[in-house]
N, C-alpha and C positions, 0 to 999 in steps of 0.2 A: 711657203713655210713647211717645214720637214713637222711630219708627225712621228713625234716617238713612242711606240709601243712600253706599254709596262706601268706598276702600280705599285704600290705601299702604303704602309699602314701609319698610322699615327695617333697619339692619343691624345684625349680632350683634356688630361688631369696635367697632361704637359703643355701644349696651346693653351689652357685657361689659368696658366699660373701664371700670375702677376708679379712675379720675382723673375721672369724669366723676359729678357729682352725682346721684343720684337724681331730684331734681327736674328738674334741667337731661334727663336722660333721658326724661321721660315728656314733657315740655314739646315739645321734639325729637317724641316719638312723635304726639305731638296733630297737630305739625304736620305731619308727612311724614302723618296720615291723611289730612286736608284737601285735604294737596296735590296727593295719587294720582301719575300718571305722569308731570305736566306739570313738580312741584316747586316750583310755585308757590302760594301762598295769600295771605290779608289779612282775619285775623281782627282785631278790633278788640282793645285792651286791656280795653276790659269784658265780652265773649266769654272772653277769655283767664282775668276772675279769676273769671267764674261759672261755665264749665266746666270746669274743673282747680281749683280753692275752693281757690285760692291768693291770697294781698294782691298787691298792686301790684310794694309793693318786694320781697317773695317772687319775684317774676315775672321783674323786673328784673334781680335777682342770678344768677338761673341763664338766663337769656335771654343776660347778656352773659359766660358759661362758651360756650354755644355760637357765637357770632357772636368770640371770640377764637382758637376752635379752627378757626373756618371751616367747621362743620358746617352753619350756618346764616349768610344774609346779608341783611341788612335795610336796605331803601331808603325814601325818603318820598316819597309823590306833591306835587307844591306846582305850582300856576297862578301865576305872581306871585311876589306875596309871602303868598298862602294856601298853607297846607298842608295835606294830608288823611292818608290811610288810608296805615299802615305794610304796604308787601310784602314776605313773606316767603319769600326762594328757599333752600328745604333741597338742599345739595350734598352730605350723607354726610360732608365731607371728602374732595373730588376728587383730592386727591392720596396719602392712605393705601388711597383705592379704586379707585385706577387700577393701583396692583401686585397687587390681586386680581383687574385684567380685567375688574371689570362685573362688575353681576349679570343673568341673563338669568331671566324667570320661563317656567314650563312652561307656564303657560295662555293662552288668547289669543294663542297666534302672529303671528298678521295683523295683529290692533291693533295690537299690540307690533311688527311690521312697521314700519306705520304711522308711530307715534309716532318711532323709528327716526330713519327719515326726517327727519323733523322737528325734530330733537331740537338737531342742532348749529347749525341756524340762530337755534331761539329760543332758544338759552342765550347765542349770542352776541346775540341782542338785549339780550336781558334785561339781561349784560352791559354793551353799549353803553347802556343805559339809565341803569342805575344810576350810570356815570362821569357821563354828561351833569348827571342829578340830584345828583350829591356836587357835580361844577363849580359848577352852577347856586347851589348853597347855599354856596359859599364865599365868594363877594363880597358879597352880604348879610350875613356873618357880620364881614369887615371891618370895613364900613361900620357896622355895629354896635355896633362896638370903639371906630372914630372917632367918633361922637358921643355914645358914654356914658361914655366915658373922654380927658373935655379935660385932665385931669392928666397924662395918661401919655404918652409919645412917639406921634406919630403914624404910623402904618403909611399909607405911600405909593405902597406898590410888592408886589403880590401874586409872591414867589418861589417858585421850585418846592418848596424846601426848605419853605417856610409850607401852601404846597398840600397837599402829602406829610403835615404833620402837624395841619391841619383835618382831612383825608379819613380817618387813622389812628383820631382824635377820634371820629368821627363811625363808622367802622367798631367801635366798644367801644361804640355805643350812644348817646353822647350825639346831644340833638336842640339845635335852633336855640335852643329856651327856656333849656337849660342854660348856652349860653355867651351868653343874654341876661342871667342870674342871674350867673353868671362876671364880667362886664363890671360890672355892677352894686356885686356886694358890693369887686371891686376900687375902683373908684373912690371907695368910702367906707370905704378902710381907708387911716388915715393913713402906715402903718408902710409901705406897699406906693407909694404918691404923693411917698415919702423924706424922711418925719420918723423916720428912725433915724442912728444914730451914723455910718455909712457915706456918707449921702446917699446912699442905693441908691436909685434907681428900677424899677421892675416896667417889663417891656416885652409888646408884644402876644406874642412872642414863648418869652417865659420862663414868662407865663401859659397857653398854647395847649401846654406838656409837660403828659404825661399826671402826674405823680407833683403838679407843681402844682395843676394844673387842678381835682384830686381835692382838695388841700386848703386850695385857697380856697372849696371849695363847701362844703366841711366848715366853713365857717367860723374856721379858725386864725387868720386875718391880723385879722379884726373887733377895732378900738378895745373896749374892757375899762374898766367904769368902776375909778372910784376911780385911774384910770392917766393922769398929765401926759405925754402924748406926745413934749413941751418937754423935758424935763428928767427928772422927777418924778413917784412915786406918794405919794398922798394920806397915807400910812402913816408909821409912825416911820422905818419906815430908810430911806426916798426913795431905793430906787437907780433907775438908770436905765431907763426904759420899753423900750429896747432889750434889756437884758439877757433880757426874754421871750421875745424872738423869735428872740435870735443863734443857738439850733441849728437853727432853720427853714431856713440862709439855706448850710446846709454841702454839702459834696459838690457842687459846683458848680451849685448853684439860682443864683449869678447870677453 
């Protein structure tokens, strides 16, 4: 068995919270080992599910418990339009850990000195990094929008408000592939491009909420056979193809 050198930190007020999964705990713990004093790592997803013999979507589910509590923050490297290796900066929770004051460790003085030092420059880097990279990934994620979805209104004009809730998106873990899927299954769901009773149209807008976003991937809006979009199901009692969808559309979804 390979012995790996190296250590990290971890705190008790996060292991001992009972709101917080099991899994999402240890996942957390993997990572603050990694990442030792700097808080940074980039293991891949298939690192993730051979060392912790967890699946994917295992990974996923409690991955995005910590990146909504803020424990953890994940960025995506991309050149272009390629993308690479997810980084991962474990923060504790800088704001539940800033009324404890820090932790300061006994050993190592001097590193600890060191790092010290250092420490509020590269978190603001790191920071500045990651806003550049959400920016960098938002106009791609438009232009996206606009040529997979000619059905749907066109988005013209990047607001701050759309900004705010790509970057939101994308802070819960979604990546670029997911709102390439988004884009996708909308423009081939008739109900969503306003073959319903309302003439409702989907906007790039109403799509990019998270409670949407979540169930158009889920597939809810997808045409359904034996179902006249028109008018009519295939069936004896033909009611209207809207009737499936009208609780979808309550509590102000559109």
């Amino acid at each position: 068995m390979k012995k790996w050198k190296g250590w990290g930190i971890v705190y008790q007020e996060i292991m001992r919270d009972r709101d917080i999964s099991p899994e999402a705990k240890c996942i957390y713990a993997y990572l603050a080992s990694l990442a030792g004093m700097k808080n940074v790592c980039y293991p891949s997803i298939d690192t993730l599910i051979y060392e912790l013999g967890m699946s994917k979507n295992r990974i996923a589910k409690h991955m995005n418990q910590l990146l909504e509590k803020g424990i953890v923050e994940r960025v995506r490297e991309h050149n272009g339009n390629l993308y690479g290796r997810n980084i991962y900066r474990i923060t504790h929770g800088e704001e539940m850990l800033g009324e404890m004051g820090g932790f300061r460790p006994l050993e190592n003085e001097d590193l600890e000195n060191r790092e010290v030092e250092n420490k509020a420059n590269n978190t603001k880097s790191l920071k500045t990094n990651s806003l550049n990279i959400k920016k960098d990934i938002i106009s791609p994620i438009v232009t996206l929008y606009n040529q997979m979805c000619p059905s749907l209104p066109r988005v013209t004009k990047i607001s701050d408000a759309r900004k705010k809730a790509i970057q939101a998106r994308l802070n819960q873990g979604y990546i670029i592939d997911d709102f390439r899927n988004l884009f996708e299954l909308a423009e081939s769901s008739s109900f969503l491009k306003g073959r319903n009773d309302r003439n409702w149209i989907a906007t790039f807008d109403w799509l990019i909420k998270d409670r949407n976003m979540a169930k158009v991937l889920d597939n809810n809006y997808q045409d359904r056979k034996g179902i006249n979009i028109s008018g009519a199901s295939d069936n004896k009692d033909r009611r209207p193809a809207s009737d499936r969808y009208r609780g979808m559309l309550k509590d102000g979804d559109c």
